[in-house]
C-alpha positions in Angstrom: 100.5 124.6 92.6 98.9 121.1 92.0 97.8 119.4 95.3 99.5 116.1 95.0 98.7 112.8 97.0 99.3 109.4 97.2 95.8 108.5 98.6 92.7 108.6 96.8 94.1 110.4 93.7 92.4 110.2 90.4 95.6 110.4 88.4 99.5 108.7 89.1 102.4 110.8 88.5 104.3 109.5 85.6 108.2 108.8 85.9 109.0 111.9 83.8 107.3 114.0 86.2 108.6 112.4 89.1 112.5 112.8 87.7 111.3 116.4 87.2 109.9 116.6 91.0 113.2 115.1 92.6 116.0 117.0 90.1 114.0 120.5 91.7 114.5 119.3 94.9 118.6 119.2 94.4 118.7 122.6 96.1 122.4 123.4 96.1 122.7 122.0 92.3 125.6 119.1 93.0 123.7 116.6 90.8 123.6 114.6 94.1 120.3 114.1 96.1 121.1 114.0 100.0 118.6 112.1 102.5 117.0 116.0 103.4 116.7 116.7 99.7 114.6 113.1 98.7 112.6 113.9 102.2 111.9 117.0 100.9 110.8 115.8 97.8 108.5 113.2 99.3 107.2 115.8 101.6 105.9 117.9 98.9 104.8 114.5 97.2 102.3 114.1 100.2 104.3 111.7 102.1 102.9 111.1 105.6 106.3 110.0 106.5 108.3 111.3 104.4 111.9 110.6 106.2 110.3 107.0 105.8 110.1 107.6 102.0 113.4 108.9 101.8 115.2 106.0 103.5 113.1 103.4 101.7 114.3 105.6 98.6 117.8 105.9 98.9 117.4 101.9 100.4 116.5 100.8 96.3 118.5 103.6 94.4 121.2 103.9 96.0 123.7 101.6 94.5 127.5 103.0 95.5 126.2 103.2 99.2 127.1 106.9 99.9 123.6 107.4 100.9 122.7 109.7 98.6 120.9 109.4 95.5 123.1 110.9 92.1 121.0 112.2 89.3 123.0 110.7 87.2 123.0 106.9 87.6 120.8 106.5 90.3 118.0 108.4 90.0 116.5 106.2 87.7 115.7 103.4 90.6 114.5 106.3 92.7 111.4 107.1 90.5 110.7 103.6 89.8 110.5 103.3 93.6 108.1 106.3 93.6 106.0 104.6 91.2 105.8 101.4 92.8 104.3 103.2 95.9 101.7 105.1 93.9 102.6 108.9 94.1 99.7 110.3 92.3 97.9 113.6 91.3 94.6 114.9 92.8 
């Protein structure tokens, strides 16, 4: 498995690789991304504080305020919030 970091990384993740990252992490397949599931996915992204991430993700994506993230329409916002931070690969 890649060792993935968002400091000092030599290469950014793109946004199709991201979407790819965070769809894995919908672990019981709903199409929905709960607050654990984006942590999660921020965790293995090399978050230091991923639960940070994960509200500061759902905070920009979430736009029906359930406080989840649906792959659907939503998940869109999510990886350009990832970007904007600087998720990279080492």
């Amino acid at each position: 498995m890649r060792q993935i970091s968002t400091k000092g990384a030599s290469k950014r993740l793109d946004e199709a690789q991201l979407r790819k990252i965070f769809i894995q992490f919908d672990a019981n397949g709903d199409h929905v991304l709960s607050k654990e599931e984006i942590k999660k996915a921020f965790e293995h992204l090399g978050a230091v504080i991923p639960g940070y991430r994960a509200n500061r993700g759902i905070s920009h994506a979430d736009a029906n305020g359930d406080g989840q993230v649906n792959l659907t329409d939503e998940l869109d916002d999510l990886v350009k919030y990832a970007v904007r931070v600087g998720y990279s690969v080492k």
